[in-house]
C-alpha positions in Angstrom: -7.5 -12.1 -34.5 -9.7 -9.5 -33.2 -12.6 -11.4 -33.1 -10.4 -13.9 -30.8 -9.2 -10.4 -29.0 -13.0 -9.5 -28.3 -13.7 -12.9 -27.0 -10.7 -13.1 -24.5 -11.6 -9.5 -23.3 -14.9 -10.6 -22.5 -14.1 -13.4 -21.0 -11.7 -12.1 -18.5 -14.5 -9.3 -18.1 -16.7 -11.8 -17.0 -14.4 -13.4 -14.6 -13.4 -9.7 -13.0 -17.4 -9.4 -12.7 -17.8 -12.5 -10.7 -19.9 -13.8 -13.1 -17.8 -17.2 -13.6 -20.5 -19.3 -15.1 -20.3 -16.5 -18.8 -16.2 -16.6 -18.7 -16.4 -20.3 -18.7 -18.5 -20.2 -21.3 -16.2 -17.5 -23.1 -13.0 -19.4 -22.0 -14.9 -22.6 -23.4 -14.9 -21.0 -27.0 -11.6 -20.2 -26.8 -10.5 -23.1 -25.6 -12.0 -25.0 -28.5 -10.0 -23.1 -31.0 -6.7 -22.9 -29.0 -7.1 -26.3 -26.9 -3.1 -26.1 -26.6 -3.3 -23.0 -24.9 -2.0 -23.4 -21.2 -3.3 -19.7 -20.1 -6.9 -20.8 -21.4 -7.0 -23.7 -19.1 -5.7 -22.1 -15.9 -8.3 -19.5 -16.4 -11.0 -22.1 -16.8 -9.7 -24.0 -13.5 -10.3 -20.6 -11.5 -13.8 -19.9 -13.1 -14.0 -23.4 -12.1 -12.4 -23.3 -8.2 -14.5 -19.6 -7.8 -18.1 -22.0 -8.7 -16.9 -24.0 -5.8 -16.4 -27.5 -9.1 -13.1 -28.4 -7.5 -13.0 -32.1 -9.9 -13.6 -29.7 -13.0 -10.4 -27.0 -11.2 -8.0 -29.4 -10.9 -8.9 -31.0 -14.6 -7.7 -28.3 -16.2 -4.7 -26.9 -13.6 -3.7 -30.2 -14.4 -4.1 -30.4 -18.3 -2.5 -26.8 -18.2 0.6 -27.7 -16.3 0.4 -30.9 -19.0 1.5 -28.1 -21.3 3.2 -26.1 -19.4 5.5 -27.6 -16.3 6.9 -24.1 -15.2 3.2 -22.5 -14.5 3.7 -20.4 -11.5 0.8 -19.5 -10.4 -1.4 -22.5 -11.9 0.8 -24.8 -9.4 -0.1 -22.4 -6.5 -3.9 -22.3 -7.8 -3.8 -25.9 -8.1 -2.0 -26.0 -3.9 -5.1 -24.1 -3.2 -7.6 -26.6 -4.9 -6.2 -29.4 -3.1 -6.5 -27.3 0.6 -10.1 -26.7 0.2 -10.4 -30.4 -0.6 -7.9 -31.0 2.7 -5.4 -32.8 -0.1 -2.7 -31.2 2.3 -0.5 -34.0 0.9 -1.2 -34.1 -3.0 -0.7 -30.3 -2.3 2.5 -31.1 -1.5 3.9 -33.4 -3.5 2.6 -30.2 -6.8 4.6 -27.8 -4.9 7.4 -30.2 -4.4 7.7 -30.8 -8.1 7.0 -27.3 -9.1 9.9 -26.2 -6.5 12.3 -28.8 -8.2 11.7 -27.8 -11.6 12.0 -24.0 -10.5 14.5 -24.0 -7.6 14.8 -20.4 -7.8 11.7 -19.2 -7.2 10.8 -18.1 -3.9 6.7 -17.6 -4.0 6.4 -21.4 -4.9 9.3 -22.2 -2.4 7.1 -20.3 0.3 3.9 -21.7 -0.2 5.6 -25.1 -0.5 6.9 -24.0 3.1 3.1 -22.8 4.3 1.7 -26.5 3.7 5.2 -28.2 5.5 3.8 -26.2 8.3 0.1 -26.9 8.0 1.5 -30.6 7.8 3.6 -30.1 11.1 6.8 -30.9 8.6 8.4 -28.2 10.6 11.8 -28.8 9.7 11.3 -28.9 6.2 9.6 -25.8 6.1 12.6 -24.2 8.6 14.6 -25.2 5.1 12.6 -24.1 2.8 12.4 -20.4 4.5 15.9 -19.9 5.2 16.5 -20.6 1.5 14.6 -17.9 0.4 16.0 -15.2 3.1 19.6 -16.8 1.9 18.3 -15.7 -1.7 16.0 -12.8 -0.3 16.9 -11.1 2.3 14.0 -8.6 2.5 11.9 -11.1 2.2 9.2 -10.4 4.7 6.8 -13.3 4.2 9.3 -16.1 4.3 11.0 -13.9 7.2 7.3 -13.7 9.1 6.5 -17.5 8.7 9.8 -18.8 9.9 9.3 -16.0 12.8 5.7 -18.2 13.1 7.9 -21.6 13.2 10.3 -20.7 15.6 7.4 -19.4 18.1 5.3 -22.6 17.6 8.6 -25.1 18.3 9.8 -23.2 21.0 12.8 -21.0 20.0 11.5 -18.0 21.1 14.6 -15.8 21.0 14.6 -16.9 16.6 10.5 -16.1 16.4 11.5 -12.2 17.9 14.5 -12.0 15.3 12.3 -12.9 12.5 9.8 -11.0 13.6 11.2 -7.8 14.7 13.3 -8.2 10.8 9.8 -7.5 9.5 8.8 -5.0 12.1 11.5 -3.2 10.6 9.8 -2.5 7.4 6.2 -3.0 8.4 5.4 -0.6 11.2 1.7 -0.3 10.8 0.1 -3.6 11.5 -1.2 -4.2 15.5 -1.5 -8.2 14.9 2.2 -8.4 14.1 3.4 -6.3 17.4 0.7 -8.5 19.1 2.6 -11.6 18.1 6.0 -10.4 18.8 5.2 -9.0 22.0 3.6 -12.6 23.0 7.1 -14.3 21.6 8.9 -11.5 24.1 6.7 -12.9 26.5 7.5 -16.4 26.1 10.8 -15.4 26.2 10.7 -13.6 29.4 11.7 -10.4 27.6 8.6 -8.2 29.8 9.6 -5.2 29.3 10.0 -5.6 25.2 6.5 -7.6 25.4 5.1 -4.2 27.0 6.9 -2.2 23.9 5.4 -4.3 21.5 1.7 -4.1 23.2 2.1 -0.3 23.4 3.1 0.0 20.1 0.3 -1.7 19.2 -2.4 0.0 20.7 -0.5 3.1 19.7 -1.1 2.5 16.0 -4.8 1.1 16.9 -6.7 2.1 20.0 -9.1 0.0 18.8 -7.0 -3.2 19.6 -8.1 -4.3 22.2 -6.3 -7.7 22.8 -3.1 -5.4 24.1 -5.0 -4.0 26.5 -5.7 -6.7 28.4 -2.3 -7.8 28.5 -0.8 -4.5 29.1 -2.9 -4.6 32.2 -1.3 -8.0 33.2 2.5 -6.6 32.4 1.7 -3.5 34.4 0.7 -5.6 37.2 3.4 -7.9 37.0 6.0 -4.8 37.5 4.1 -3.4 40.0 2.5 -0.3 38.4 -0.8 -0.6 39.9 -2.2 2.5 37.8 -1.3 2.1 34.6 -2.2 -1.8 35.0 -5.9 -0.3 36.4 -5.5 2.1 33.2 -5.7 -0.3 30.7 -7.3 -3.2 32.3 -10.8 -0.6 32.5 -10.0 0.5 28.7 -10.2 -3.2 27.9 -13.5 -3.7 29.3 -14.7 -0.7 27.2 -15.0 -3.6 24.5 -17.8 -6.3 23.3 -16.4 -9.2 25.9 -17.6 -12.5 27.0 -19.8 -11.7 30.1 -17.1 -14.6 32.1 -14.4 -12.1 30.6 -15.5 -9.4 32.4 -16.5 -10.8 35.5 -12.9 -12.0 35.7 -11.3 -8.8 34.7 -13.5 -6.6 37.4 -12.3 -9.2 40.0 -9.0 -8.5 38.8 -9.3 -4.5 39.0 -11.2 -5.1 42.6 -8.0 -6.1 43.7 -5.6 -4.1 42.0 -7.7 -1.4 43.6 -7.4 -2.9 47.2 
């Protein structure tokens, strides 16, 4: 037993070294004396998917879930496979079946959710997401992606519900204010689109995206400073030299 013990430990060592060829050697060995072990065969399917032999990944996801149906993570590991091959829908139809034979879990029911939308199965991934936040409130991911959904079909006023339900516990990230403030936008919400972009730069000066549209929402109210304000911070950045031409035509005028 501690001679197997050893052998695991340095097989997972291997793997946590990136040096995938030794643990599939190491899971190899073990894999010869325990060839029933499900756990063994997932681990050689990521050695496998990290050496970039998808074929040899999928072999053994597969003979794993073989032995085991209710693998959580070897379904999503085997979703991820399948992407990187652009198998968007033999991705699907694993995540479909893991999702039926574990209806309750809400990781396999969001990434199921993540490939209906890489699929443009938008409705069926608008089900899938309002299933988990019916059995997860909190849920942030599932709230952020159907947020995501709503803003690419159109409902504006649902993306800044779901959105602004995970603004409420993630305050720190300027991407996520960036894309609700664009959703206020769309929504003709201005003045919450300038709250959003202010709150982003707030928690990063550095992001510059805001800036620029800061500088249009000023200009749209009429604030002629502030708009001047952040239109010359933007330009402090690395932009296309067609940005900039078009921005300093934009100040000449403001400036007018």
């Amino acid at each position: 037993m501690e001679k197997h013990d050893n052998k695991l430990e340095n097989a997972l060592n291997s793997f946590k070294n990136g040096d995938y060829k030794a643990a599939v050697k190491g899971f190899e060995e073990l894999n010869t004396e325990e060839p029933d072990n499900p756990g063994i065969l997932n681990n050689l399917g990521l050695c496998y998917a990290n050496l970039e032999e998808n074929d040899k990944a999928i072999e053994y996801y597969l003979k794993a879930l073989q032995l085991d149906s209710k693998l959580v993570q070897t379904y999503i590991n085997l979703s991820d496979v399948y992407y990187k091959e652009k198998k968007i829908i033999e991705a699907i139809n694993m995540l479909e079946t893991a999702v039926t034979l574990m209806p309750e879990n809400t990781v396999l029911k969001n990434c199921l959710a993540r490939f209906y939308i890489e699929d443009v199965r938008y409705d069926l991934a608008i089900t899938e997401l309002s299933e988990i936040l019916d059995m997860e409130p909190d849920n942030v991911d599932a709230a952020w992606d159907l947020g995501n959904v709503f803003f690419e079909t159109g409902e504006y006023e649902n993306a800044i519900a779901h959105y602004e339900i995970v603004l409420e516990k993630i305050t720190d990230n300027s991407v996520m204010y960036f894309q609700t403030a664009a959703a206020c936008e769309a929504a003709d919400e201005l003045d919450k689109a300038l709250s959003y972009h202010l709150k982003a730069v707030s928690y990063n000066p550095n992001f510059y995206p805001s800036y620029k549209k800061l500088g249009i929402l000023f200009s749209a109210r009429g604030d002629k400073e502030s708009a001047i304000e952040n239109f010359e911070e933007y330009l402090k950045y690395d932009l296309p030299k067609d940005e900039v031409e078009t921005i300093k035509a934009v100040l000449e005028n403001l400036k007018k």
